[in-house]
N, C-alpha and C positions, 0 to 999 in steps of 0.2 A: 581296642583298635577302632579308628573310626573308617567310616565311611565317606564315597560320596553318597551324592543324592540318585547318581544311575542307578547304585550298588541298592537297592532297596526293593528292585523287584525281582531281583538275582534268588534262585533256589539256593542259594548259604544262606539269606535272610529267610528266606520263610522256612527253613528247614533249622533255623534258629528260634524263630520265635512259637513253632511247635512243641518243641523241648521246651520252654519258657524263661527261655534267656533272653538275659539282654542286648536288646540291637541299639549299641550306642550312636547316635548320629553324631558329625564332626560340628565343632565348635561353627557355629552358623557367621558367615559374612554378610555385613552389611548388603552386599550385590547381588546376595540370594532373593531376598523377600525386600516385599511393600506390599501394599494393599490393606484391604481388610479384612476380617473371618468374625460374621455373625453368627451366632451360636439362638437356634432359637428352640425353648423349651419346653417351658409351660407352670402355671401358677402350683401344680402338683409339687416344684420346689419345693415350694412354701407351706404348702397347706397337706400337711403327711392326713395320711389316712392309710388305715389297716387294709379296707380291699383295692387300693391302688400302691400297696409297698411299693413293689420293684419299681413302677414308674417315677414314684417318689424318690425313690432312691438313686433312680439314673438321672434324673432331672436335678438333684442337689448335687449330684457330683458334676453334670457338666456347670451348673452354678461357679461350684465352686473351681474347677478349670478356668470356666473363662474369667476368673476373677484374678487368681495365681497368675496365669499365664499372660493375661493383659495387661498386667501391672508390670510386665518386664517384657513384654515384645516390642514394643516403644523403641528400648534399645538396638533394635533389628528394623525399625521402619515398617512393623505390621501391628494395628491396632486391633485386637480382642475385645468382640462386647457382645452380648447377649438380648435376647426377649425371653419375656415371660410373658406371652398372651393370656388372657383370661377368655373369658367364655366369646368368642368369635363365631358368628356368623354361616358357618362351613354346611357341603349335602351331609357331612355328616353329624352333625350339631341339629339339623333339621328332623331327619331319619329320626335318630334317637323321642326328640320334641312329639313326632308326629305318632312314636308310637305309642308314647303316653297317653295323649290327648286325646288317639285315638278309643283306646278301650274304655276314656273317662266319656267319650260323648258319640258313642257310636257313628263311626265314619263320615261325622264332621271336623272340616282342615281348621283346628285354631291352635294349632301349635307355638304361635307366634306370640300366643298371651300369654304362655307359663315361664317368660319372659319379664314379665313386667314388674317384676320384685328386684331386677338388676338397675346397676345406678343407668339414669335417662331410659329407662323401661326397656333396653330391648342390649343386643348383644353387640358386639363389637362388630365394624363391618371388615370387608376380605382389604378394601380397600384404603381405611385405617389403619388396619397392620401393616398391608404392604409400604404407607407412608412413612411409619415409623422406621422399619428398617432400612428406607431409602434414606432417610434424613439419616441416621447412625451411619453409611455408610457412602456420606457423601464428604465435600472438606467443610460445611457450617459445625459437624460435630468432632473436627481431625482433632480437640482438644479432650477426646471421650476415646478411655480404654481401658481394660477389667473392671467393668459397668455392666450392669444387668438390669434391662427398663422394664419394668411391672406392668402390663397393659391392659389393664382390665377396670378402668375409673373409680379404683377404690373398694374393690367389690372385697377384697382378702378382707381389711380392716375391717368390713360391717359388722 
């Protein structure tokens, strides 16, 4: 039986999908959707390792969602695509750097050098990323959907 789209925050749907049935949504009209849905992950996609499993695992599956799923939303007027940033710039990306650095050179700040084995020495900036996903979801990329962009300048291949 399908649904609308009201019927989906109705206690018959989540007292459905508790039991782990299925909540089939109605065949979708063009008048429903447009837009876009970036999906952003991270290179753990790509790059499985044993003490990052699950993340690795949830990162290849939304992979592979927005891959599935954008190659047929087109049909509906909503384009599906993806990032996969690489090592980015973040407090938290810092944190981490600094705590390193710090026990290697007693509470001097050079967090910023254990960087410089990455391609152009240093990490992706907030500002770079933010660009990328504004270009995927602007009309210069409206011919991009179930694409996934790799952001990280080569650094998986090395």
């Amino acid at each position: 039986r399908y649904m609308t789209p009201a019927a989906y925050g109705t206690p018959a749907v989540a007292n459905a999908r508790t039991k782990g049935l299925p909540v089939i949504p109605p065949p979708p009209s063009a008048s429903w959707f447009h837009g876009v849905i970036i999906n952003i992950m991270g290179m753990g996609a790509l790059a499985h390792s044993y003490a990052y499993v699950c993340g690795s695992t949830a990162n290849a599956g939304l992979v592979a969602f927005t891959n599935a799923v954008g190659s047929h939303s087109v049909d509906r007027g909503v384009r599906v695509l993806g990032v996969n940033p690489g090592g980015t710039a973040t407090e938290r990306a810092a944190k981490i750097a600094e705590a390193v650095t710090s026990s290697e050179s007693e509470g001097t700040s050079r967090w910023q050098t254990i960087f410089t084995n990455r391609p152009f020495g240093r990490l992706c900036t907030l500002e770079e990323m933010a660009d990328m996903v504004t270009f995927l979801a602007s009309p210069r990329a409206s011919y991009m959907s179930g694409t996934v962009v790799n952001v990280d300048a080569g650094q998986f291949y090395r």
